[in-house]
C-alpha positions as CSV (number, residue, x, y, z in Angstrom):
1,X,-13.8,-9.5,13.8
2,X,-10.4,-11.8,15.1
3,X,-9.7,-10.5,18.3
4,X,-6.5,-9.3,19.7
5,X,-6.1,-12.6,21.4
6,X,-5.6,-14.2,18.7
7,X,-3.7,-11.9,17.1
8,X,-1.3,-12.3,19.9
9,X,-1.6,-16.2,19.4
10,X,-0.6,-15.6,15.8
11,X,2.5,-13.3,15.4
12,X,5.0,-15.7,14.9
13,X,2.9,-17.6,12.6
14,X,3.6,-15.2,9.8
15,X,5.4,-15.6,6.0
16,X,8.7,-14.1,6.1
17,X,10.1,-15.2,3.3
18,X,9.3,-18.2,0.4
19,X,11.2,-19.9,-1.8
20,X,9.4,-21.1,-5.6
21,X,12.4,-21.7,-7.7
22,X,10.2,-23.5,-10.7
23,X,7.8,-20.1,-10.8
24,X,11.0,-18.3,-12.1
25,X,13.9,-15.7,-11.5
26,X,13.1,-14.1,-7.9
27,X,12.7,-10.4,-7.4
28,X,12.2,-9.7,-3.2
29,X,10.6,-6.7,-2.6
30,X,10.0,-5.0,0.7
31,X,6.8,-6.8,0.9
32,X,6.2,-9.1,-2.0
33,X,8.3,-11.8,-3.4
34,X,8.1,-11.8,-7.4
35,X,8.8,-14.8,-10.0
36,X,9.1,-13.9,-12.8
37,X,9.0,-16.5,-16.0
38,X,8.5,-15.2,-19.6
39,X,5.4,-15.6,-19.7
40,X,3.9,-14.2,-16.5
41,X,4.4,-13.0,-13.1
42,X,3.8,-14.7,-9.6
43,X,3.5,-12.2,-6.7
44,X,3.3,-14.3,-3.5
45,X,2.6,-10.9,-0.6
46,X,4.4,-11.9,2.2
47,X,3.5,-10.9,6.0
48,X,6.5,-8.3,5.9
49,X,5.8,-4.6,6.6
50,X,8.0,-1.9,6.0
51,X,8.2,1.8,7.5
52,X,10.2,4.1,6.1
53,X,11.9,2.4,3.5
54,X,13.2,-0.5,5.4
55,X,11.4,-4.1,6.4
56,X,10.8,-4.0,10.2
57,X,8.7,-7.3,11.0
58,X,6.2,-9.6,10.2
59,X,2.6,-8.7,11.1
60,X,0.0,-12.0,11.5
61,X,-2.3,-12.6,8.2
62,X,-0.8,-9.2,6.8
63,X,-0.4,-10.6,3.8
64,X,-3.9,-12.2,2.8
65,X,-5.1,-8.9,4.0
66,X,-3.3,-7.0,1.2
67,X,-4.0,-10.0,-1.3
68,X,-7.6,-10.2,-0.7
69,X,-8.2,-6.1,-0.6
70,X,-6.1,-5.2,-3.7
71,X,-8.0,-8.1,-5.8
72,X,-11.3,-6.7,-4.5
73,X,-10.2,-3.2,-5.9
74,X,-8.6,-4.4,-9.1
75,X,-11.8,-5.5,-9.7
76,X,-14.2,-2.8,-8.9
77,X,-11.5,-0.7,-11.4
78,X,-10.8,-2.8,-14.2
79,X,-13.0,-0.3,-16.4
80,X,-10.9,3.0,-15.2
81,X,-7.8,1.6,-16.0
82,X,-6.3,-1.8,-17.3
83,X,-4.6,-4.2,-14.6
84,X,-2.4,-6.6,-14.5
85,X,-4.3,-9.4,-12.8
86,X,-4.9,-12.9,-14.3
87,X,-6.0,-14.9,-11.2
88,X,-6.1,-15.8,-7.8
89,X,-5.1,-19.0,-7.0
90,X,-4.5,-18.5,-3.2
91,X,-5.2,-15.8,-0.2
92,X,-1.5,-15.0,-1.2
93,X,-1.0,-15.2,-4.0
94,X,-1.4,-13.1,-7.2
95,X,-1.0,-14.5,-11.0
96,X,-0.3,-10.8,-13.1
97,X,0.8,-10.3,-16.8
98,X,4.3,-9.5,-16.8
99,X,4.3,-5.1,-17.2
100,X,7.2,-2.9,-18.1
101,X,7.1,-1.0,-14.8
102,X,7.2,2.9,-14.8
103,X,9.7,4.8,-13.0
104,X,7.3,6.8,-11.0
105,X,5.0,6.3,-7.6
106,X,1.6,8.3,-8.0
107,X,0.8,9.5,-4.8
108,X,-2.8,11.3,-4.4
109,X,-3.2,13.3,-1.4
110,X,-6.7,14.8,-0.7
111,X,-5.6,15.5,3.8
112,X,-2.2,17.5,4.7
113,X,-0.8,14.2,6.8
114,X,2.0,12.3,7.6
115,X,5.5,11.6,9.7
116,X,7.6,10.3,6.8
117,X,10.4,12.7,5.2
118,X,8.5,12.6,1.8
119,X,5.1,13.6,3.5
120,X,3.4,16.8,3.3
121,X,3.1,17.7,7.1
122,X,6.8,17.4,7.0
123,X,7.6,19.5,4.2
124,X,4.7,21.9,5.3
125,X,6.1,22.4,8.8
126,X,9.7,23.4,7.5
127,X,8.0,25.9,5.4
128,X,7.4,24.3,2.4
129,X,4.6,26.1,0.2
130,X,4.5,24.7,-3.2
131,X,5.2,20.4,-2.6
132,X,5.5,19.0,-5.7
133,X,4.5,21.4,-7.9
134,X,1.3,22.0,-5.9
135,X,0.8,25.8,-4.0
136,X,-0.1,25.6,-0.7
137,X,-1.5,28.0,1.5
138,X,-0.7,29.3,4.6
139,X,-2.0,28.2,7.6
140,X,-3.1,24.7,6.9
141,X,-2.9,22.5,10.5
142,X,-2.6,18.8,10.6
143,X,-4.7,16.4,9.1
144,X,-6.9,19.4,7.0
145,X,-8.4,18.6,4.3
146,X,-6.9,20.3,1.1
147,X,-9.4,21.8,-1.4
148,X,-9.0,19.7,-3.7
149,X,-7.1,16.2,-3.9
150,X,-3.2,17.2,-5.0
151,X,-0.8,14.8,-7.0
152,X,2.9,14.7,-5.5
153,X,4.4,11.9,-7.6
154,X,7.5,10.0,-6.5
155,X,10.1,8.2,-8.0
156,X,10.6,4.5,-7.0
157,X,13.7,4.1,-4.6
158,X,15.9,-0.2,-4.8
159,X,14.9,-1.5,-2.3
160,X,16.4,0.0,1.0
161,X,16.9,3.3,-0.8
162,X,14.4,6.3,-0.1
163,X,11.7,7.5,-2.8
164,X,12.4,11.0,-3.3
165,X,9.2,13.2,-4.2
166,X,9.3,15.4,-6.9
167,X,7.5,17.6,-9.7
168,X,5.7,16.0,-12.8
169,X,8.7,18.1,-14.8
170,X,11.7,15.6,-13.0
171,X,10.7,12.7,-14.9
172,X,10.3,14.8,-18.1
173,X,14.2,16.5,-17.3
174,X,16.0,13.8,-16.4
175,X,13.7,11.7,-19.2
176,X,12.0,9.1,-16.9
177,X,8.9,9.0,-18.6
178,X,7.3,10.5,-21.3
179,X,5.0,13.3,-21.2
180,X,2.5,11.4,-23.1
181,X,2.4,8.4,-21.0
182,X,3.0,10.4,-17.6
183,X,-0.2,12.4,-18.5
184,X,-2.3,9.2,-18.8
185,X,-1.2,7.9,-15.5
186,X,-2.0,11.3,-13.9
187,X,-5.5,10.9,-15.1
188,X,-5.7,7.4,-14.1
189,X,-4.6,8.0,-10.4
190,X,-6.9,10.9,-10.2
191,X,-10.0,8.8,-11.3
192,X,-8.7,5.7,-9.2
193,X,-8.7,8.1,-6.1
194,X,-12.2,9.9,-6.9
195,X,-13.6,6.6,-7.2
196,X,-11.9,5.0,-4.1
197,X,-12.9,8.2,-1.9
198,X,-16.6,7.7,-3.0
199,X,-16.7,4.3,-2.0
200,X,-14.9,4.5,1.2
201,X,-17.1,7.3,2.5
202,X,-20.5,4.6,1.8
203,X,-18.5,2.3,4.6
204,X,-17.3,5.2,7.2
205,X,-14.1,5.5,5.9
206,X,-11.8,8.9,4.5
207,X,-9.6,7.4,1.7
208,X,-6.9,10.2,2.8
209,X,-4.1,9.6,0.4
210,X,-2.4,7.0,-1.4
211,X,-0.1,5.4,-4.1
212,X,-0.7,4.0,-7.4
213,X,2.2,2.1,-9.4
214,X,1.6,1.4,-13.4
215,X,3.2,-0.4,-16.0
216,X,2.9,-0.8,-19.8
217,X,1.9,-4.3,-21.1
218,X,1.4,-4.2,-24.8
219,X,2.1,-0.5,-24.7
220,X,-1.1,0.3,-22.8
221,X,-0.6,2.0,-19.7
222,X,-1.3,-0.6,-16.7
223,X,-2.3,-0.4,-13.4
224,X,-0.1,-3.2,-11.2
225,X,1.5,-4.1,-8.2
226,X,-1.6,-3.2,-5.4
227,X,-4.5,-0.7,-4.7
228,X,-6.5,0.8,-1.8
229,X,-4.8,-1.6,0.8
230,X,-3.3,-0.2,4.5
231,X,0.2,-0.6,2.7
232,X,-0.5,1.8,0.4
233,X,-2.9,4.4,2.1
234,X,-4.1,5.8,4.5
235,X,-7.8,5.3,6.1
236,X,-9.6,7.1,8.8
237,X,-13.0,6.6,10.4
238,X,-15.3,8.9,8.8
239,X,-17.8,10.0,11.6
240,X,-15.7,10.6,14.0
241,X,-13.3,13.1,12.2
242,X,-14.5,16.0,12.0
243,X,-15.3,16.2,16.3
244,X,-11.5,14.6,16.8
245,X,-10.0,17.7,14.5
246,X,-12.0,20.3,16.0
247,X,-10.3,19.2,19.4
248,X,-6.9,19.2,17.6
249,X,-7.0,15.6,17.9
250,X,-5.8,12.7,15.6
251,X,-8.1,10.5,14.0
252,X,-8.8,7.4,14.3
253,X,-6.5,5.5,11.4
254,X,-6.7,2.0,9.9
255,X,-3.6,2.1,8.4
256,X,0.1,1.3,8.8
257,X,0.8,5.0,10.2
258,X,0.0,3.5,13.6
259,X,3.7,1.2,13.4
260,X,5.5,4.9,11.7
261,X,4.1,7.0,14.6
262,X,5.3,4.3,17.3
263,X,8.5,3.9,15.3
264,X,8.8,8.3,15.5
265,X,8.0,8.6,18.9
266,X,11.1,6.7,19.8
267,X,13.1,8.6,17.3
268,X,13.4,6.3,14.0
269,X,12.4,7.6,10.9
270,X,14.5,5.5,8.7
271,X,18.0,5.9,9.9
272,X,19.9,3.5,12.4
273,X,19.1,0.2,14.3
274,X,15.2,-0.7,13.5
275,X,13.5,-0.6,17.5
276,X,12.5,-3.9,18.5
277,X,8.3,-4.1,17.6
278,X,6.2,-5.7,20.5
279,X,3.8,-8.5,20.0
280,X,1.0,-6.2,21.5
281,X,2.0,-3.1,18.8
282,X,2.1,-6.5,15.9
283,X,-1.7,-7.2,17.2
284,X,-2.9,-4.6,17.2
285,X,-1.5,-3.2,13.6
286,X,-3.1,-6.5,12.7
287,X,-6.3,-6.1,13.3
288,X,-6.5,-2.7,12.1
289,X,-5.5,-4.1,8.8
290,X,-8.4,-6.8,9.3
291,X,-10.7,-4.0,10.6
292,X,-10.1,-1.8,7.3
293,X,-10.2,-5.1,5.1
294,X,-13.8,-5.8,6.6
295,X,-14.8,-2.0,6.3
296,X,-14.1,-1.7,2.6
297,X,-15.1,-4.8,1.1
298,X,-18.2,-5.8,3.5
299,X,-16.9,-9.1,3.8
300,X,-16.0,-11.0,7.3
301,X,-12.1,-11.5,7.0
302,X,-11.8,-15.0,7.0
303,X,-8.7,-16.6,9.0
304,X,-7.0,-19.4,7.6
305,X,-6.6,-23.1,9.4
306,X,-3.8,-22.3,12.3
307,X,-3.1,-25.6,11.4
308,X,-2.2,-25.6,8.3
309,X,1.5,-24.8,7.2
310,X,0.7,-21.8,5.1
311,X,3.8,-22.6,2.6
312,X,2.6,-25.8,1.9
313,X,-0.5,-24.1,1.3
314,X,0.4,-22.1,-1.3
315,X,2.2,-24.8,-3.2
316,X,-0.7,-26.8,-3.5
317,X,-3.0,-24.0,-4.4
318,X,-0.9,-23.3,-6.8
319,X,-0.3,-27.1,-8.7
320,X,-4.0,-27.3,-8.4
321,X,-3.9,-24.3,-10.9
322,X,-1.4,-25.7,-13.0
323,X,1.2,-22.8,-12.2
324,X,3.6,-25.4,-10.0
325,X,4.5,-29.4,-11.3
């Protein structure tokens, strides 16, 4: 495991931003720059995190964590669902088929969690008792787990714009998505979660919710963009949960809710000037991404040559595939 020290070391050594004019037309998301040619798309995931809709730093080696983690799950679930992965040229770096992306965020949710506007605990402690379509019951307490996982799907916000979370029935209304296509999705994010629980709880992690993003390529429905990774979900440490909720305590979390909850507890959930992020609080998110990387896969997180300009890196990984000239 890196330690903090070098961490620490690392945290302005981080991709911001890239520029690949000759992979295509650029698309920047909060995390992951796109290029997009006719052909194809190259996703190169950047060491940007986001909170609350909006980009708030750079965390060290953030990005080949995400890479690395959704490539080992798109692989493990390439017979649940199609994805849209072609290769892996680089830590970085993603080659995908080029999807028609789907209005909608599936968000699986098997713990009542969260300090977003769009979680459950949120909605739950204003009184909220059907989220989503789903019935609650009354007296549920932070960080329970529900009876059965629930599906709260979202819509998919421009960037700097909040998702909103709805029913299955908005997307059929304000025709989104068809009821055909929605239905497989719902299936597919159901057995993507059941599976990802299962596997998580042989390494000593709770997979306690998530998101899944499809597309259609070909007209078959198309798992893309990531999976399983602490962007996209939350993790907790198994055998220690149940004591720590007993005591009303919170669990221990390998995810990015550490940066929200230091973000809440000095007031910002989204609106107004972004607080300034400390080097330690950058560390330390760091290596609970590495720790959660390590955890799920059973491999040692490997950290790339300091030395090395991590740009130049990624252009030559990816003329040595024949993707750059």
């Amino acid at each position: 495991m890196i330690s903090l020290e070098t961490l620490k070391k690392n945290v302005n050594n981080t991709i911001d931003k890239t520029d690949f004019p000759e992979l295509g037309e650029k698309y920047e998301g909060k995390v992951r720059d796109n290029y997009i040619s006719k052909s194809r798309r190259t996703i190169i995931v950047t060491d940007r995190i986001s909170a609350f809709d909006r980009v708030l730093c750079s965390l060290p080696f953030k990005g080949q964590v995400l890479n690395q983690t959704s490539s080992f799950w798109f692989e493990k679930t390439r017979k649940i669902v199609p994805n849209h992965v072609l290769d892996i040229p680089d830590p970085n770096a993603m080659i995908v088929k080029e999807c028609k992306p789907l209005a909608v965020e599936m968000v699986v949710r098997g713990y009542i969690t969260g300090v977003t506007s769009t979680s459950i605990w949120h909605n739950y402690q204003k009184g909220v008792r059907n989220f989503c379509g789903s019935a609650l019951p009354e007296g549920l307490v932070k960080n329970q787990k529900l009876d059965k996982p629930i599906l709260t799907p979202s819509t998919k916000a421009e960037k700097g714009s909040h998702d909103m979370s709805v029913s299955r029935e908005y997307f059929f209304e304000h025709n989104i998505i068809g009821k055909d296509v929605y239905e497989q999705v719902e299936k597919a994010a159901l057995s993507l979660f059941e599976f990802g629980t299962r596997l998580c709880a042989k390494n000593n992690l709770i997979l306690v919710d998530t998101k899944y993003e499809f597309g259609l390529y070909n007209g078959e429905v198309t798992l893309i963009d990531e999976i399983h990774t602490p962007d996209s979900s939350r993790f907790w440490i198994k055998d220690t949960y149940d004591e720590l909720f007993s005591h009303g305590k919170e669990p221990q979390k390998l995810d990015k809710e550490y940066v929200r909850e230091w973000l809440a507890q000095r007031g910002f959930i989204g609106e107004g000037a972004i607080p300034r992020i400390p080097d330690e609080i950058r560390a330390e998110a760091s290596r609970r991404y590495i720790q959660a990387y390590e955890m799920i896969t059973g491999n040692e997180f490997m950290i790339p040559d300091e030395s090395q300009n991590v740009i130049e890196r990624i252009r030559h990984n990816l003329k040595v595939k024949g993707y750059l000239l």
